[in-house]
N, C-alpha and C positions, 0 to 999 in steps of 0.2 A: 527708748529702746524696747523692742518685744522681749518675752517671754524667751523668746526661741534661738532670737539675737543671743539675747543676755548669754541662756543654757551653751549657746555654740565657743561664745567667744569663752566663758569659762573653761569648757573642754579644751580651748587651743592651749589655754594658757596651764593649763595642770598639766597639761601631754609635755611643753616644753618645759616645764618644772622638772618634771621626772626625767628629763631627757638630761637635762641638765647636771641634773642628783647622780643617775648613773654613773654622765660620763667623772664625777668630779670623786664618786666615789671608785670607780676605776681606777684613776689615777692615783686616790690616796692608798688604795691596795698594792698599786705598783709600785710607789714610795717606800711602801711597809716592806714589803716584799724584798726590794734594795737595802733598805736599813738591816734586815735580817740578815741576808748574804754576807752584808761589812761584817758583821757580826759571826759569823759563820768563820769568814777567810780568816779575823783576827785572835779565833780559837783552833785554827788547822782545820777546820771539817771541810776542806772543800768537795767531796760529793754535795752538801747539804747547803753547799755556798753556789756551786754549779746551778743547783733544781731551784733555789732561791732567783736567781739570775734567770733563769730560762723563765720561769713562771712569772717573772716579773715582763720580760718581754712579748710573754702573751698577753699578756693584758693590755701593754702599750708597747708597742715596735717603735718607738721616738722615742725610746728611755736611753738617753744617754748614758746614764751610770750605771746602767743593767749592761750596757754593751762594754762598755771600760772595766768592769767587773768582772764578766764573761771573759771578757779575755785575758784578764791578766791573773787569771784564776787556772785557766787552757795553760800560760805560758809557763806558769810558776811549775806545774805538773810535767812542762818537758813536752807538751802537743802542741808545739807551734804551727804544724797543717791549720789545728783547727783553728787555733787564734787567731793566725792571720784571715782566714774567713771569717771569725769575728766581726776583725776590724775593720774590713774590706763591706761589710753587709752593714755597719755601724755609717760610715761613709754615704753609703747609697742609701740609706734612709735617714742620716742628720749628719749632711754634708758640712756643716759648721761645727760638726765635733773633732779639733785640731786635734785632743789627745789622742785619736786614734790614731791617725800621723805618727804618733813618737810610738803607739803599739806597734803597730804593725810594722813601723824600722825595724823595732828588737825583734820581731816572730819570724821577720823574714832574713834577719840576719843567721839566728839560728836555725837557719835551714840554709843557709850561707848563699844566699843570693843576697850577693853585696851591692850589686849595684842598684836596685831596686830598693833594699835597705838606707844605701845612702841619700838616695833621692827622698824618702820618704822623708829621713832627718831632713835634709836641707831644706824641706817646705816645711816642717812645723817650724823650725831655726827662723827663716824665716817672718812667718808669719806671726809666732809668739816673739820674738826678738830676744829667746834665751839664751843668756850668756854658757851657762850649762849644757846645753845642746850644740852647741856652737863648738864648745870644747871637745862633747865627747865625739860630735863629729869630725873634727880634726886629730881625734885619736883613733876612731876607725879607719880613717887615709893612711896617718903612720903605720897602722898593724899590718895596711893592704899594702904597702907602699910606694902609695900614692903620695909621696914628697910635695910635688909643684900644686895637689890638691890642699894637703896640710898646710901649706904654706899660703894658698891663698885665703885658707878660713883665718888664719893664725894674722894675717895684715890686716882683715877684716877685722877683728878683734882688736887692733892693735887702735884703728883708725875710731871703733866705736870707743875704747878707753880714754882716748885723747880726745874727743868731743864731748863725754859724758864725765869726764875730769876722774876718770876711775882710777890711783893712782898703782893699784895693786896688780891691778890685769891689764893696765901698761907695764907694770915690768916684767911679770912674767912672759906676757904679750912679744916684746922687745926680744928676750933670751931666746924664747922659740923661734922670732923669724930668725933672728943674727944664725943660729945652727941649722936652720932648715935651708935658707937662700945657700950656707956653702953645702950640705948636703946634697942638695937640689942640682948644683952644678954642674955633676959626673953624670946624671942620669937624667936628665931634662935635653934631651936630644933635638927641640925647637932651640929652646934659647941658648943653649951652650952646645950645639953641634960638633961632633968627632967623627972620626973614619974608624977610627978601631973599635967596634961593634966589640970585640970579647973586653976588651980595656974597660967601656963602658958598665958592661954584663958584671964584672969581676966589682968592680966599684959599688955595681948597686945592692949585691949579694953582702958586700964588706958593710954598706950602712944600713944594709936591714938588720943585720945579725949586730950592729951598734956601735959597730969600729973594728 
C-alpha cells in the first residue's frame, strides 16, 4: 500500500471515529440531561425540569424519556394543550413509545375530550395488556356513562382472569358485570329495546347519580 493509500484510508477512518465520538457523546448528554430533569421533577423545580427535558430533546428528538418527561411535567402544571402536543410529536418521531398512549389519554381527558381520550387508553390497554389500564378505562365509561362500554371491558377482564387463573380480579371482575349487565338494561336501547324514550331517560339519570 502507498504512502498516499495509507495517509487517505487513515483520514477515513479518524473522520468516522469522531463521528462516531460525537454522535455517542450526544447521546450520553442527552441521557445526562434526562437524569437531571428526573431529578429536578422529584425536588418540584419543574421550570428547571422543563429546560432539562427540552435541551435534552435538542440534542436527540428520539429521546423517549425526555418526551414522557416533557410531558408529564406539561400535565402535572395543569397545560394539557401543551402535553398533549407532547405526546402527540413523541408519537410521530418514536412511534413504539406506548406510554405516550396512556399520556396523552389523561391530557386529553383533561381537556375533556373523551372520546379521543378513551381511544387512546384502549390502544395502550391494549397493546400493553394492562390489567390497570383496563380498569381505569372501564372507570372512565362508568363516569361517562357509558354502561354497555364498562361492561364490556369489565367481561374482558373477567375472561382474561379466568385464563390467566387470577383469582382476585375474577371476583371483583364477576361483581362488576353481575351490577353492570342489570344496570345496562334500562339504558341499552339495542339489546334491551323500550318505547318509552323518558322511562328510559329517567332510569339512566337514576344509575348514574347510583341509585
Amino acid at each position: 500500500m502507498s504512502t498516499h493509500v495509507r495517509v487517505f484510508v487513515v483520514s477515513i477512518f479518524f473522520a468516522s471515529a469522531v463521528t462516531v465520538a460525537s454522535g455517542a457523546r450526544a447521546n450520553a448528554s442527552s441521557d445526562e440531561l434526562v437524569r437531571q430533569g428526573k431529578l429536578h421533577e422529584a425536588f418540584d423545580e419543574a421550570d428547571r425540569a422543563l429546560r432539562s427535558y427540552t435541551d435534552a430533546l435538542a440534542i436527540d428528538p428520539t429521546s423517549g424519556d425526555a418526551y414522557l418527561g416533557l410531558g408529564r411535567v406539561r400535565l402535572r402544571l395543569g397545560q394539557a394543550h401543551e402535553a398533549e402536543r407532547v405526546y402527540s410529536t413523541a408519537l410521530e418521531h418514536v412511534p413504539t413509545l406506548t406510554d405516550a398512549l396512556a399520556g396523552r389519554a389523561h391530557a386529553r381527558r383533561a381537556l375533556r375530550a373523551y372520546d379521543l381520550a378513551d381511544g387512546d387508553l384502549a390502544d395502550y390497554a391494549k397493546t400493553t395488556q394492562s390489567v390497570l389500564s383496563w380498569r381505569e378505562l372501564a372507570k372512565w365509561y362508568g363516569e361517562e356513562g357509558r354502561f354497555t362500554a364498562e361492561l364490556s371491558v369489565w367481561r374482558g377482564l373477567l375472561e382474561f382472569a379466568e385464563t390467566h387463573s387470577d383469582g382476585a380480579l375474577e371476583a371483583s371482575a364477576r361483581v362488576e358485570t353481575r351490577a353492570l349487565v342489570a344496570l345496562a338494561k334500562p339504558i341499552d336501547p339495542a339489546a334491551y329495546p323500550t318505547t318509552n324514550d323518558f322511562t328510559r331517560g329517567a332510569l339512566a339519570n337514576i344509575a348514574r347519580r347510583g341509585g
